[in-house]
Structures are given as structure tokens and as C-alpha cells.
C-alpha positions in Angstrom: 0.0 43.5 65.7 3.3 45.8 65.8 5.5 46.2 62.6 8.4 43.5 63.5 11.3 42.6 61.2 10.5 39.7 59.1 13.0 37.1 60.8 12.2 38.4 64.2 8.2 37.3 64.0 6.8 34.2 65.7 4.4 32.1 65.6 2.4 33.4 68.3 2.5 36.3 66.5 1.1 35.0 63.5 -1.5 33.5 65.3 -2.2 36.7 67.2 -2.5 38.6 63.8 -4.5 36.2 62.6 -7.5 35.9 65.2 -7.3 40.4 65.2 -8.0 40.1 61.1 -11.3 38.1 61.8 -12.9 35.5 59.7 -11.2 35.8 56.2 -14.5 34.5 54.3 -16.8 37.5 56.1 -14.4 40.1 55.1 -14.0 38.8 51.4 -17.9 38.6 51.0 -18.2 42.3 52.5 -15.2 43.2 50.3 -17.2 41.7 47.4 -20.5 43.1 48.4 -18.9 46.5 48.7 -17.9 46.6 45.2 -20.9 45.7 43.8 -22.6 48.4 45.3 -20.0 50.7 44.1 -20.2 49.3 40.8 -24.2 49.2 40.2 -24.0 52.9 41.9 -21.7 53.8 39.2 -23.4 52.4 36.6 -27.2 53.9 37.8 -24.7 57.2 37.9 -23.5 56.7 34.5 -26.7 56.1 33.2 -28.1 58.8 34.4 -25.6 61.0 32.6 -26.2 59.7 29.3 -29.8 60.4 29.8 -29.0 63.9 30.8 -26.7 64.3 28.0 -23.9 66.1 30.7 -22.2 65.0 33.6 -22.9 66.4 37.4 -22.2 70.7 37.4 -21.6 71.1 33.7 -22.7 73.2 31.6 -23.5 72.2 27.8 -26.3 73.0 25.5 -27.1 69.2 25.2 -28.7 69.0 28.9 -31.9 67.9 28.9 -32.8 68.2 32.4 -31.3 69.0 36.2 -30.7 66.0 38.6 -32.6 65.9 41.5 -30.7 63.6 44.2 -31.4 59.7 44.8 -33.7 57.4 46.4 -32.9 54.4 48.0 -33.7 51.2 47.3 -33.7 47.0 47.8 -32.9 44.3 45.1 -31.8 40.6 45.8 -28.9 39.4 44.2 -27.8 35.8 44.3 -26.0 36.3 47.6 -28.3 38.5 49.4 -30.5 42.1 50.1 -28.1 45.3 48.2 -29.3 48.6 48.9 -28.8 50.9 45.8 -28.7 54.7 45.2 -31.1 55.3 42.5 -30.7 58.8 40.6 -33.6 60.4 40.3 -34.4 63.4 37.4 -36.1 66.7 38.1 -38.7 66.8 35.7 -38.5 64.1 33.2 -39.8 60.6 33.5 -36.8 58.2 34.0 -37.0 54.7 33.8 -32.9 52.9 34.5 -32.6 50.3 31.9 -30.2 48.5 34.5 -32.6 48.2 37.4 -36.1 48.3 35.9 -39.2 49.9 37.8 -41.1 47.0 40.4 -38.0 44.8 39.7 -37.1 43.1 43.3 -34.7 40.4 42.1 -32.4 39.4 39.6 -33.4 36.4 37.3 -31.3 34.1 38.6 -33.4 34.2 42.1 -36.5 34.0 40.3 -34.9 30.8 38.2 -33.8 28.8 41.4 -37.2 30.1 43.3 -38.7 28.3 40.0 -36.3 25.1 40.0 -37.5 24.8 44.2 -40.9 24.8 43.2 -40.8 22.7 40.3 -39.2 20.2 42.0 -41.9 19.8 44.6 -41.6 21.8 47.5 -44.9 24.1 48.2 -44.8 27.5 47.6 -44.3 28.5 51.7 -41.4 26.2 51.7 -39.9 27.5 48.2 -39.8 30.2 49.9 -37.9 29.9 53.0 -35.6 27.7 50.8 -33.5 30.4 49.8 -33.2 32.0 53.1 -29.7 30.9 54.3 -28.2 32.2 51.3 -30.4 34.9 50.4 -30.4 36.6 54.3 -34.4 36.5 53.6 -37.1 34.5 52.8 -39.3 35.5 50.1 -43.1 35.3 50.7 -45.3 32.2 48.9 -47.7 34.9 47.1 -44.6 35.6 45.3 -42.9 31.9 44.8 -46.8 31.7 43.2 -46.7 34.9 40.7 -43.4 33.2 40.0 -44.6 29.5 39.1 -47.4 31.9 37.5 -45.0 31.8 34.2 -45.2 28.3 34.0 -49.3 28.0 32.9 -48.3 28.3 29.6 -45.8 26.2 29.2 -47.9 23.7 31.7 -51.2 24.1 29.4 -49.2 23.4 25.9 -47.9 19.8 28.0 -51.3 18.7 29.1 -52.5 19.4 25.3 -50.2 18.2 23.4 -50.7 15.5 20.9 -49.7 11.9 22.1 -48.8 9.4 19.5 -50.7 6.0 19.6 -47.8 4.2 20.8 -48.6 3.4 23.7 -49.8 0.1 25.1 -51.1 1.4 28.4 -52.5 4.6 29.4 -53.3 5.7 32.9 
């Protein structure tokens, strides 16, 4: 749409702006998508720099070791697959405090994965349960290690004491 005076613009115009922008609710979730992965990049970056005790081309007598680029890799938020730059260290052993080694998913996925389950569904269909908001579905050997922490917790139900209250007991 073409730069028009303010008094001069109609509502075809509008409109015609309008349908070029797109659908306002896609371009605010890759907007927000965007900045997380700026932000988590920053923060892995960051991170990496306190570990290293000196920031990217300086030159201290703190530095512990060189940096040696990134790797890339997956995590499931709440809204879906983010692909993350992970700093990597020449030769020290690194571990990022904010994205832990093996960790796929952020707690809140595994706690409505859990919530799905415990309510009922089987493990294949806890699974695909998340899919339309997730982008993915998440496989039933891992809605079971999930449900997995729940033994405990299960065994301490089943053995717990019951009070003679009770008229009938089935």
C-alpha cells in the first residue's frame, strides 16, 4: 500500500492493506517465537561467558578456556519445536545450567503430558494429545518414562493406612 495522506485513505484501502499484512495472530506468534530464540540464544551466550570468565575476542588473565562455535539443537516449549544455538567450549566440559544435557522439554510439557495421562487417555493417545499445539506428537515410550515418576507416589496410595471407618469395602 502507497504512503497516502491521512484524510485522503479509503476504505478499500484499508482493506487492501490489511489482506497484504497477512494473518495478524501468525505474525505475532513468529514475532513471539523470534524473541524467544533471541533471548535463550542470549542467555546460552551469556552463560557461556561467565563460564569463560571473558567475553568473545578479549583478552584477560581470567580466561579459562577458548570458545569453540555452537551446535544446534531441539527443545519443546509450551507452544511448539525451538531450535537453539548451543555454545560449545574447546576443551573444558560444559554443562548450560539453562538448558540441561538430554533435556527435550520444558516441565510444563512434561506436566500436561502427565495431567493427559492421569486423566485416562493411553499413553499413544497422550501422546498425540498435544500435537495441535505442540506442532508434534511425542512418542508413547516417552508419555510412559513420564507417568514413570508417578510409581512412587502410586505405591505410597495403594499402601497407605485406611482407617476402620468404613462400612463397606470393595
Amino acid at each position: 500500500m502507497s504512503l497516502k495522506e491521512l484524510t485522503k485513505i479509503t476504505a478499500t484501502d484499508l482493506w487492501k492493506g490489511f489482506k497484504e499484512a497477512g494473518d495478524f495472530w501468525e505474525t505475532q506468534e513468529e514475532a513471539v517465537r523470534e524473541f524467544r530464540k533471541r533471548f535463550i540464544n542470549g542467555a546460552l551466550e551469556a552463560e557461556r561467558d561467565m563460564f569463560l570468565g571473558c567475553k568473545a575476542h578479549e583478552r584477560t588473565e581470567k580466561r579459562k578456556d577458548y570458545r569453540n562455535g555452537y551446535w544446534t539443537r531441539w527443545i519443546t516449549l509450551k507452544d511448539g519445536r525451538l531450535e537453539v544455538r548451543m555454545p560449545r567450549i574447546r576443551g573444558m566440559s560444559y554443562e548450560s545450567g539453562i538448558i540441561p544435557r538430554y533435556k527435550q522439554r520444558v516441565a510444563a510439557v512434561d506436566a500436561a503430558l502427565m495431567k493427559i495421562f492421569v486423566y485416562g487417555a493411553s499413553t499413544r493417545l497422550t501422546g498425540e494429545a498435544l500435537r495441535p499445539i505442540l506442532g508434534e506428537g511425542v512418542s508413547a515410550q516417552t508419555v510412559s518414562h513420564i507417568a514413570g515418576s508417578l510409581d512412587a507416589e502410586l505405591k505410597r496410595y495403594h499402601s497407605r493406612k485406611l482407617k476402620d471407618e468404613y462400612l463397606h469395602l470393595f
